[in-house]
C-alpha positions in Angstrom: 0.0 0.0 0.0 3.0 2.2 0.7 4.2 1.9 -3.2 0.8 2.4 -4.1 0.4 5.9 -2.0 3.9 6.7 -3.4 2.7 5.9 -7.0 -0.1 8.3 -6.3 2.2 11.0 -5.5 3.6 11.4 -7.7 1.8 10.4 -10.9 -2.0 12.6 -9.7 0.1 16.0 -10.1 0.9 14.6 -13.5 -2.6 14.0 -14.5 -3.8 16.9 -13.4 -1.1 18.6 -15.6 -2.5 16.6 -18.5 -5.8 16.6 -18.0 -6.5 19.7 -20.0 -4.9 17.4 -23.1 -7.0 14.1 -22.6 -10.4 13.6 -24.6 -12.9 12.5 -22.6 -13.1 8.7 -23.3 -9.7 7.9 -22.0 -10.1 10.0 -18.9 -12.8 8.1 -18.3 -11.3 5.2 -19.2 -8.6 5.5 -16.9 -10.8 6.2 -14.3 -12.5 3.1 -14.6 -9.3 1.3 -14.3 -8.1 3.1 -11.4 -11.2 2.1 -9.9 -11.0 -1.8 -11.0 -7.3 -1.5 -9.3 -8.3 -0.1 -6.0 -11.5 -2.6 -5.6 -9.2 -5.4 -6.7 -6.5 -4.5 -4.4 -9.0 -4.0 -1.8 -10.3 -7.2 -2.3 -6.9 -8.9 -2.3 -6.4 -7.7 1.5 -9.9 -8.6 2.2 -9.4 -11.9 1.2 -6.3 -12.6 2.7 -7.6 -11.1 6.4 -10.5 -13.5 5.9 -8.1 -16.9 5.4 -5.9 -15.3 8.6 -8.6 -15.2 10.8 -9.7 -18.7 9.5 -6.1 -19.1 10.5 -6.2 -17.7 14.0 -9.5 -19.5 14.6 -7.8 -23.0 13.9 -4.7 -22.1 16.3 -7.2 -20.8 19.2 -9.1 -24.2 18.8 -5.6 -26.0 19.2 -4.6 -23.8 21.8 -7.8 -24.4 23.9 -7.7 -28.3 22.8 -4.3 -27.8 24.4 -5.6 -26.6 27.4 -4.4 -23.3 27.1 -5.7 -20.1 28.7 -4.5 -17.9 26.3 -3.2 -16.9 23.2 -0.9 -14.2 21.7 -3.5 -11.9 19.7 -0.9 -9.8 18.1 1.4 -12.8 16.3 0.8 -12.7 12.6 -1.3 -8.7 12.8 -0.6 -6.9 9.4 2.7 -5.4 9.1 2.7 -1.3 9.0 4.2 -1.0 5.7 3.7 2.9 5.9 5.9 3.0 8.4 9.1 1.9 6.4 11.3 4.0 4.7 12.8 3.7 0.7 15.9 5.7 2.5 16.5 4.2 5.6 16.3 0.3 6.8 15.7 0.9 10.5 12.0 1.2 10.5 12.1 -2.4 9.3 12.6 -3.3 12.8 9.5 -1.7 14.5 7.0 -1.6 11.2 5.8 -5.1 12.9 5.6 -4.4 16.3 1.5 -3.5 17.8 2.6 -0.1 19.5 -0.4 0.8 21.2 -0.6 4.3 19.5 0.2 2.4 16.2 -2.8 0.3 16.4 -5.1 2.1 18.4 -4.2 5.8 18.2 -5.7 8.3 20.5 -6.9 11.6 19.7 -4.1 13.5 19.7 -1.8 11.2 17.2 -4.3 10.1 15.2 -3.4 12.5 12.6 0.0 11.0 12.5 -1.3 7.6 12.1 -2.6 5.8 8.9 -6.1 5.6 9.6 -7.0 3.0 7.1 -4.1 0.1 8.7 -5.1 1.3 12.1 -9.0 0.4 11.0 -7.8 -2.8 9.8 -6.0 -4.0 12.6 -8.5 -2.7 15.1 -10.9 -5.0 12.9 -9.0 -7.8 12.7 -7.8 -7.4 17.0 -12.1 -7.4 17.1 -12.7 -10.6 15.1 -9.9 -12.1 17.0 -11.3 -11.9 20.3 -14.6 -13.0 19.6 -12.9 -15.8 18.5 -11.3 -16.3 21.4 -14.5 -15.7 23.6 -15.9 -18.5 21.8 -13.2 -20.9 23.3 -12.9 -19.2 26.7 -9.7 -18.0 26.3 -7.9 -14.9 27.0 -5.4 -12.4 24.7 -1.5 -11.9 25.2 -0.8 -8.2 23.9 3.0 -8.8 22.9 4.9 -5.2 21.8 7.7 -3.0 22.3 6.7 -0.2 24.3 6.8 3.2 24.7 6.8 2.9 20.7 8.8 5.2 18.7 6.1 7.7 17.0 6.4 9.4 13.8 8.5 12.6 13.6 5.7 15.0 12.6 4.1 14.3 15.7 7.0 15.7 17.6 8.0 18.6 15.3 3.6 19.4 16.4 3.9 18.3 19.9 7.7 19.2 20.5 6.7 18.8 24.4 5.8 15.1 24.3 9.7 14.3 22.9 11.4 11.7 24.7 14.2 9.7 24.1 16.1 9.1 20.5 15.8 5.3 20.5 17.0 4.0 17.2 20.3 2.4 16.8 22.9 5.1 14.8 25.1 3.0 12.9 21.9 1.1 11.3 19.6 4.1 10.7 20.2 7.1 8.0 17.3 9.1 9.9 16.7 10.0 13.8 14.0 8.4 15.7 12.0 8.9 18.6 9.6 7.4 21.4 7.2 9.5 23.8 7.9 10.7 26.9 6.1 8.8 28.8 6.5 11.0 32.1 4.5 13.5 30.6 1.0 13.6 32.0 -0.8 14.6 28.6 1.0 11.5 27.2 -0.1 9.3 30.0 -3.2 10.1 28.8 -3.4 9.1 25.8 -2.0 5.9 26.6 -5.3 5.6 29.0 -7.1 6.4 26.1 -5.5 4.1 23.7 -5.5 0.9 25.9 -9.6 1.9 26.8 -9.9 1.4 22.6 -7.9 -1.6 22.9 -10.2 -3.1 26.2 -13.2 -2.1 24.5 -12.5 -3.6 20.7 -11.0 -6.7 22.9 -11.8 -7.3 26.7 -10.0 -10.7 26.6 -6.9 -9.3 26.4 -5.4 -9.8 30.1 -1.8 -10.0 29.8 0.6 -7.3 28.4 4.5 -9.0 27.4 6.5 -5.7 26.3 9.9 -5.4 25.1 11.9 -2.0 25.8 14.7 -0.5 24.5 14.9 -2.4 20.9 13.0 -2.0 17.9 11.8 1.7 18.2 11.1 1.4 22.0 12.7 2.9 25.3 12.6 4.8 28.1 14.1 8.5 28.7 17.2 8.2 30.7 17.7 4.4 30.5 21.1 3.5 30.2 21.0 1.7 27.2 19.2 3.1 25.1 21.2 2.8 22.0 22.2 6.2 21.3 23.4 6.6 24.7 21.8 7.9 27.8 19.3 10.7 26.2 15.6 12.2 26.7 13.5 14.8 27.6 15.3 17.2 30.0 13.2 17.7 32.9 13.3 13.5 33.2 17.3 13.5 33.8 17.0 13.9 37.5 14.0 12.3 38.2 14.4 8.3 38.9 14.2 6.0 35.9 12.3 3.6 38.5 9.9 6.2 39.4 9.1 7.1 35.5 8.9 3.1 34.5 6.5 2.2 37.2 4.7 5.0 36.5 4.3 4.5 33.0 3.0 0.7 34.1 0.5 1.8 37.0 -0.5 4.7 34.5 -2.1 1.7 32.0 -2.8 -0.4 34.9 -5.6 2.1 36.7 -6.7 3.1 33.1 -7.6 -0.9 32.5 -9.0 -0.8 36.2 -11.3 2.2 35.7 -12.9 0.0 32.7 -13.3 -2.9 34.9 -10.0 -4.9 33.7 -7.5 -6.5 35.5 -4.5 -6.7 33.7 -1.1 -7.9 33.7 2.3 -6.4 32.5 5.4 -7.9 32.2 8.1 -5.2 30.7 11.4 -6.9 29.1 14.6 -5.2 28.9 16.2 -6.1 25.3 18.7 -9.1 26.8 22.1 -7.2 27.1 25.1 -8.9 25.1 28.6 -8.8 26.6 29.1 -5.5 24.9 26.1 -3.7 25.5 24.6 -1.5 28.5 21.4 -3.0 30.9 18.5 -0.8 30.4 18.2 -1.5 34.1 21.1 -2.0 36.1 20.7 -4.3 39.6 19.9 -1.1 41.9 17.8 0.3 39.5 15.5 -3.1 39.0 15.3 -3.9 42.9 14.3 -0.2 43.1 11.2 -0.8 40.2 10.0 -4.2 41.8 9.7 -2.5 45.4 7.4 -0.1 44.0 5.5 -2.2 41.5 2.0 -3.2 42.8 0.8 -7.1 42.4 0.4 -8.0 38.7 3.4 -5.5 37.0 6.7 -6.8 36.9 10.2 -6.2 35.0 12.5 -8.5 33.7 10.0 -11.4 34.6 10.1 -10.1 38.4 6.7 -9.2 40.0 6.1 -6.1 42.5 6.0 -5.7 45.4 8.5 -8.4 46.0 9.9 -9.9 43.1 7.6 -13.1 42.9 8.4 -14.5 39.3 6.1 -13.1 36.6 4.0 -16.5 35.1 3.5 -15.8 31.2 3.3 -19.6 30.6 4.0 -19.4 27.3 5.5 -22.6 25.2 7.6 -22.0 22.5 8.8 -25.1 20.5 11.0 -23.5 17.1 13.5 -20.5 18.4 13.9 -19.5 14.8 17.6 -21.0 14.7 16.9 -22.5 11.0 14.5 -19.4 9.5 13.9 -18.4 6.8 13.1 -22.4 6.1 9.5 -23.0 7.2 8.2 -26.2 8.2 11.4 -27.6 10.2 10.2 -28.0 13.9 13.4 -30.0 15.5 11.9 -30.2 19.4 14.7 -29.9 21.7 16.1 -32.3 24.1 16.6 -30.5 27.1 14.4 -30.6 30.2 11.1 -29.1 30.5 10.0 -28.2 34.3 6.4 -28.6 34.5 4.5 -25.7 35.3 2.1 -25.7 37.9 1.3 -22.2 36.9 -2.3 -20.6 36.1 -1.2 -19.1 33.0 -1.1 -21.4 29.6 0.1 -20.5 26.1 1.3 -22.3 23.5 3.3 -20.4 20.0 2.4 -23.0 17.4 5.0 -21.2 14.5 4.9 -20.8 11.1 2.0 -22.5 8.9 3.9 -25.3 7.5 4.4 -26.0 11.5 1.4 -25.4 13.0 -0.6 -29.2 12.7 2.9 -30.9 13.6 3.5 -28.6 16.5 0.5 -29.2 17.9 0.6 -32.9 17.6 4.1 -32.9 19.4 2.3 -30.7 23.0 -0.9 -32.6 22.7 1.7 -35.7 23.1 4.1 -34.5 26.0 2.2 -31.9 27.5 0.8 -34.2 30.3 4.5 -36.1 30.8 6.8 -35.8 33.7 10.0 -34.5 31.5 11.9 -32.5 34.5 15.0 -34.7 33.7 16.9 -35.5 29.8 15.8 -38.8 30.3 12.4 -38.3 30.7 12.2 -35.4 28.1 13.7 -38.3 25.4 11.2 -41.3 26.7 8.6 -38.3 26.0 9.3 -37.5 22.8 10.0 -41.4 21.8 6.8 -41.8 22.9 5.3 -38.8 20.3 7.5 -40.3 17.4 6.8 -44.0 17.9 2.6 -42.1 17.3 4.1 -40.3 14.3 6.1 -43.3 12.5 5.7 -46.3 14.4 7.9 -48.3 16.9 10.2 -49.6 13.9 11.1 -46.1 13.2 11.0 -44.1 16.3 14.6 -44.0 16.4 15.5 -42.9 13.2 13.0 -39.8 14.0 15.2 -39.3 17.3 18.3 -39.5 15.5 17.3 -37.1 12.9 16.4 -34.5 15.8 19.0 -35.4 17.5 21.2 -34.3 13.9 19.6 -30.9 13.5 20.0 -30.7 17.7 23.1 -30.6 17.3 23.4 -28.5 14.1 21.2 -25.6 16.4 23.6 -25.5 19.0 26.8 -25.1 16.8 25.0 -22.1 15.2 24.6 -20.7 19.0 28.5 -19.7 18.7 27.7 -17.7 15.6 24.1 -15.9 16.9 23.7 -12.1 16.9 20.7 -12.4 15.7 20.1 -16.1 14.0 22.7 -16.1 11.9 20.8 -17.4 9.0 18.1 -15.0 9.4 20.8 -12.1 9.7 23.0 -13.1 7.0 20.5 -14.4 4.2 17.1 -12.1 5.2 18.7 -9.0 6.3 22.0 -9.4 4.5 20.4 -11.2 1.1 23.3 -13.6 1.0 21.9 -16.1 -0.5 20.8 -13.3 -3.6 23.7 -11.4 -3.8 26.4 -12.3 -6.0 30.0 -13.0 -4.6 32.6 -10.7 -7.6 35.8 -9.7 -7.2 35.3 -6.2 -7.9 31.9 -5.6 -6.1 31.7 -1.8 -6.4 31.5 -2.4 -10.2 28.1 -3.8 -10.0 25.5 -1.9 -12.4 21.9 -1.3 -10.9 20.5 -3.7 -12.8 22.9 -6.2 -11.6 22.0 -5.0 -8.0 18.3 -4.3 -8.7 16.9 -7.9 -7.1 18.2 -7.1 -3.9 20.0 -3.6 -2.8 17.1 -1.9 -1.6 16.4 -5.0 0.5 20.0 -5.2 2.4 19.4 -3.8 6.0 22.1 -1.4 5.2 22.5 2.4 6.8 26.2 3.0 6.2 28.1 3.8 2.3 27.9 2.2 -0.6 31.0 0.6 0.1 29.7 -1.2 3.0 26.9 -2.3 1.0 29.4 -4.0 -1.0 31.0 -5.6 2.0 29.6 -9.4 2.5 30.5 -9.4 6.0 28.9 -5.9 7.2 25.7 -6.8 8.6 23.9 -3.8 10.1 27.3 -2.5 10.9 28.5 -5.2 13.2 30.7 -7.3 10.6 30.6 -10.2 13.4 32.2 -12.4 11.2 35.2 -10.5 9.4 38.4 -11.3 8.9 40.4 -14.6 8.9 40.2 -15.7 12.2 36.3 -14.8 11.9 36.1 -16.6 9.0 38.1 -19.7 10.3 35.7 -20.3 13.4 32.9 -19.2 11.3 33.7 -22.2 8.6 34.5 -24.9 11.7 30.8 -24.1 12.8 29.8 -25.1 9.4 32.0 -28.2 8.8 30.9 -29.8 12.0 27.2 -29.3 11.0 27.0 -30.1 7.7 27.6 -34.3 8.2 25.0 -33.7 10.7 22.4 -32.4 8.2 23.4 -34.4 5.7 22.3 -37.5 8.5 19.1 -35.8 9.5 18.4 -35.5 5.7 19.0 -39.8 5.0 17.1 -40.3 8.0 14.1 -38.2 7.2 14.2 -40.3 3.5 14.5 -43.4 5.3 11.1 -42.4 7.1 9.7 -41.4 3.8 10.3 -44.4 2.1 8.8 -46.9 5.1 5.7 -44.7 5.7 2.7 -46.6 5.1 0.9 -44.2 3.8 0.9 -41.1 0.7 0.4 -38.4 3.0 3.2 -39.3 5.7 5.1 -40.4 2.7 4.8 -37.1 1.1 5.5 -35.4 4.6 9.1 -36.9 5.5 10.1 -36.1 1.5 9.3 -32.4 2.3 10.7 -32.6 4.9 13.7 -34.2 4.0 13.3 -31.2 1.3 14.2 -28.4 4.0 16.6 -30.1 5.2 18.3 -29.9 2.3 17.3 -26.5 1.7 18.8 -25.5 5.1 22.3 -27.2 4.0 22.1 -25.3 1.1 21.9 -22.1 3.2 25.0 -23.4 5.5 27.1 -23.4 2.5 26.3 -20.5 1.3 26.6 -18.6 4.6 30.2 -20.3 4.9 30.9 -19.0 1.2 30.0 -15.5 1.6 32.1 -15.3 4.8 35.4 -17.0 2.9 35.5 -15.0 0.1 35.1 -11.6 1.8 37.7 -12.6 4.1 39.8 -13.3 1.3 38.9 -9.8 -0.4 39.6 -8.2 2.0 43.2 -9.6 3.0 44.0 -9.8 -0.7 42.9 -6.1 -0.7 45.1 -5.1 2.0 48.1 -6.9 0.8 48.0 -4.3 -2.3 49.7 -6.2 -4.8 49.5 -5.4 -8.6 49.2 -8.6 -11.0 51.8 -8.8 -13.9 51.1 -7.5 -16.9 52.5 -10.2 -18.7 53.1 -13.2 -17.2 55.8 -15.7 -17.6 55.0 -18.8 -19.0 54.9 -21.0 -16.3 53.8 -18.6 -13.9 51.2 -21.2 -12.0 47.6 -20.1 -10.1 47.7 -18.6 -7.1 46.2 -19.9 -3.9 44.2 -17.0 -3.1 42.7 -16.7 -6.6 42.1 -20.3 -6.4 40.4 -20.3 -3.4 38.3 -17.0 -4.5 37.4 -18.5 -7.7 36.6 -21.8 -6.6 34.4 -20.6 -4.0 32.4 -18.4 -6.3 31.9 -21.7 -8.4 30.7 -23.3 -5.2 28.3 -20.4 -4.9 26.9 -20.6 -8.0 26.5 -24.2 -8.0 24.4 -23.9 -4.3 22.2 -21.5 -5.8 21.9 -23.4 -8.9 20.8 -26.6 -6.7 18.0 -24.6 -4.3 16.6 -23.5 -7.5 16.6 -26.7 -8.7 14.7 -28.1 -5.0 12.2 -25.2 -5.0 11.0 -25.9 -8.3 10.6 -29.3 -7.7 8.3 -28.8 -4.5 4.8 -28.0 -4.6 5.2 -26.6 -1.0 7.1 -24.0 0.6 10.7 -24.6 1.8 11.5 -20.5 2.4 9.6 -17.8 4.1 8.7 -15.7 1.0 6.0 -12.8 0.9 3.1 -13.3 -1.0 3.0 -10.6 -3.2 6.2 -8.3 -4.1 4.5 -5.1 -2.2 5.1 -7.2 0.6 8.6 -8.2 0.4 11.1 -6.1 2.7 14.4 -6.5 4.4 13.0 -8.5 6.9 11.3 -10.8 4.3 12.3 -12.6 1.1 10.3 -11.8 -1.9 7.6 -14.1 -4.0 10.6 -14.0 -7.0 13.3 -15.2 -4.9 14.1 -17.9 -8.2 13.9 -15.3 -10.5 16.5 -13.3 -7.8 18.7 -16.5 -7.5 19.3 -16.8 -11.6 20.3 -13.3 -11.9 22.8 -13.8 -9.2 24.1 -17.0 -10.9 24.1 -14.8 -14.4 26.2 -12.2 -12.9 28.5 -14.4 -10.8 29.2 -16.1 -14.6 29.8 -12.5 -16.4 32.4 -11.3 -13.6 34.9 -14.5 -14.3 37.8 -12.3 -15.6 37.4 -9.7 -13.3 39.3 -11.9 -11.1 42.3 -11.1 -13.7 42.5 -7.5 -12.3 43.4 -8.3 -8.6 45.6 -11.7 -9.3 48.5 -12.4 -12.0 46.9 -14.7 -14.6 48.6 -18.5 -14.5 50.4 -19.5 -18.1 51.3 -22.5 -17.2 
């Protein structure tokens, strides 16, 4: 819808220009199409909101089957494509998040706001819920919060500025979030969760996530442009502001006859990164916290532990292949709890998913040995006694393969390096800069890039961290991949094996899928590996400055580096060339790819990701004697 708005833009000045010019038949003519477009596309959403909620009414059924309590009525909500930016990547990481203000705007920023995706999702959060009555269950609000707004608001309402919360090396423009000590802001957060309570009283619990993803707090300390905000907030007590900000919604939901429950995350800090609330500071917010707010999963008034309940089964380790739900092996306490959720993941996972917690929710699996008899148990249902074992070992294969990529996580490293980073469309030349637009046209504007066009051309700069440059980097980085490649290469045979013994077409057809993203996901590995090889070897051949002869000796043999870059790219184009080959011979989906192109972005592979991988291979194969411009050729 954004393109479309953009379209209109610019084009309507046009017409008006021309319209003096046009007989009257066209104009009408092109009316009438305009028209056609706008009902069709109109249609088009329709359509797809109506199979979601079909969607969402399955998964509530599941979940209350499951004995769930409730269910998270923000996973899968339209994304706010108006939100993101031609210019700058960073809204890409808050255009998905339900912001209060976002969904349900109050008065005041409702200008600011695009009414037509807030009605939609105010429609949708509706239809949900009565969904959800119908099974007795309640809603999980999951966001980031306070929620960056957009900058005219601010340059309106320059008093309600808080903090700058984006992250600077990963954003071109400057972004902001409320300041939620402000008592006209406060407001309109009671307003905004009234609408919310009103379109949707089942919603009970609120899960937030602060500081990350166009979210924070004025003052905290890690905000990721440093300590900033409002200046009348610097002296006063970050504790005093946050549980304010909580006990603010928490009498607004109470005024309307809720109770509700708020748990507020701090983004997890890495080794190298600040706490948005040091140990003094969190002790400090849980004192003062009344019963049913907590931070950090620690309840007030004295740090009880905050029950969401909820069960997640895929951690996203193997995304962007759907359908791959590897269940770990590691113990699962049993809750006691009141609270019940269940995240069922992706489509292609949802009915298997299911199937796997209606089998080992009731099981004592508090110790490894009992979490393996449980889920020997679930596979002997799945593929019989004869086979149970081959369905362990193949989890046990991609087990494995999960926790080798731990070493390489910030952010799943497949996710960062072939979503974010288009790896797996980009083409690996010796001479990157050199690329034309066309050449670059499937995937530039979808690399989660802030920085120069020179880092855009640099595989291993990945929203500015470049995690995995250099030798060394690379080194480690390909060990990771050599010791999990035989194991998905095993969990591939074995999911075959199941294939070929199943007794009948559809489980057949299952384990072949199946056994399809495996492959698909091995595919990725080595593609990964490649693109963090050859940059390291750009890079040191780069540095090491050396001119190649003009005209070589005869018997001047190839050198190792060019070897190694060359052969590399051929192993690149040969991967690509191969999961081209696997998609087009499955009838389902292997890769998360967007249904329609509007809807591809940096966070989300597009609908012509084949045609994207073929005009990487094309260019990989017209750059071949680049290579003759950094390396003496061999005339041997």
């Amino acid at each position: 819808m954004r393109r479309l708005s953009m379209w209109r833009a610019v084009t309507m000045p046009l017409l008006a220009v021309l319209a003096s010019t046009m007989v009257a038949p066209p104009a009408i003519a092109a009316g009438k199409i305009a028209a056609s477009s706008d009902k069709s596309a109109a249609a088009s959403v329709a359509s797809r909101d109506a199979d979601n909620l079909a969607d969402f009414d399955r998964r509530a059924r599941m979940a209350h089957e499951l004995g769930a309590t409730e269910v998270v009525v923000t996973e899968g909500l339209p994304i706010a494509y108006w939100e993101l930016d031609a210019d700058d990547p960073y809204p890409a990481w808050f255009a998905h998040h339900a912001t209060l203000f976002k969904m349900f705007p109050p008065a005041a920023v409702r200008p600011f706001m695009d009414a037509g995706y807030a009605a939609r999702v105010q429609r949708i959060v509706t239809q949900r819920c009565r969904i959800l009555g119908k099974y007795d269950l309640k809603a999980i609000w999951s966001a980031n919060e306070p929620g960056v707004l957009p900058e005219a608001f601010f340059a309106a309402h320059p008093e309600y500025r808080g903090p700058r919360i984006d992250q600077v090396t990963r954003s071109k423009k400057v972004y902001f979030a409320p300041n939620v000590a402000n008592p006209d802001v406060l407001a309109m957060y009671r307003e905004a969760t009234n609408a919310l309570l009103s379109a949707c009283p089942q919603v009970e619990t609120f899960l937030w996530v602060t500081t990350d993803a166009g979210s924070g707090f004025d003052w905290a300390p890690g905000l990721y442009p440093g300590a900033n905000g409002a200046s009348e907030n610097r002296d006063v007590p970050l504790a005093d502001r946050v549980v304010g900000f909580m006990a603010n919604i928490q009498q607004a939901a109470a005024a309307s006859g809720h109770r509700i429950r708020i748990n507020i995350n701090q983004i997890p800090p890495r080794p190298w990164m600040i706490p948005t609330f040091g140990p003094d500071v969190l002790e400090n917010i849980q004192r003062k916290l009344p019963a049913d707010l907590a931070v950090n999963g620690k309840e007030g008034p004295d740090g009880r532990p905050f029950e969401t309940g909820v069960t997640r089964i895929d951690d996203g380790a193997f995304s962007p292949v759907v359908g791959l739900i590897v269940p770990s092996f590691d113990p699962v306490a049993k809750s006691s709890g009141a609270h019940k959720a269940y995240l069922l993941g992706d489509r292609e996972s949802e009915d298997f998913t299911f199937r796997l917690l209606r089998s080992t929710r009731d099981q004592p699996m508090a110790t490894t040995v009992e979490r393996l008899a449980a889920l020997r148990r679930f596979a002997v249902s799945e593929v019989g006694e004869s086979q149970a074992d081959t369905l362990i070992d193949a989890w046990s294969a991609l087990n494995d393969v999960r926790k080798y990529l731990e070493m390489l996580d910030f952010g799943p490293m497949l996710r960062m390096g072939h979503v974010l980073n288009r790896w797996i469309e980009r083409p690996m030349v010796p001479i990157p800069a050199e690329l034309s637009d066309a050449e670059k046209a499937g995937y530039r504007r979808f690399l989660f890039q802030a920085g120069t066009e020179e880092s855009a051309s640099n595989l291993a700069d990945i929203q500015a961290m470049r995690m995995y440059e250099g030798w060394g980097a690379h080194l480690l980085f390909q060990r990771a991949i050599e010791i999990s490649m035989p194991r998905v290469r095993r969990a591939q045979k074995d999911f075959d094996a199941l294939a070929a013994s199943a007794t009948t077409p559809d489980a057949a057809d299952y384990w072949r899928l199946t056994s399809k993203r495996v492959q698909a996901l091995g595919y990725l590995l080595q593609s990964a590996d490649n693109m963090v090889g050859y940059q390291a070897q750009l890079d040191r051949i780069t540095a090491l400055g050396g001119k190649p002869e003009v005209h070589p000796v005869l018997g001047v043999q190839n050198d190792w580096a060019r070897a190694d870059m060359i052969n590399t790219a051929r192993r690149e184009i040969d991967t690509a060339v191969a999961l081209d080959t696997l998609m087009s011979g499955s009838s389902r989906p292997l890769l998360d790819l967007a249904a329609s192109e509007d809807e591809e972005t940096i966070m989300k592979l597009g609908p012509n990701f084949q045609s994207v991988l073929r005009q990487k291979v094309r260019t990989m194969n017209a750059h071949w004697r680049d290579y003759d411009r950094l390396f003496t050729m061999p005339n041997p």
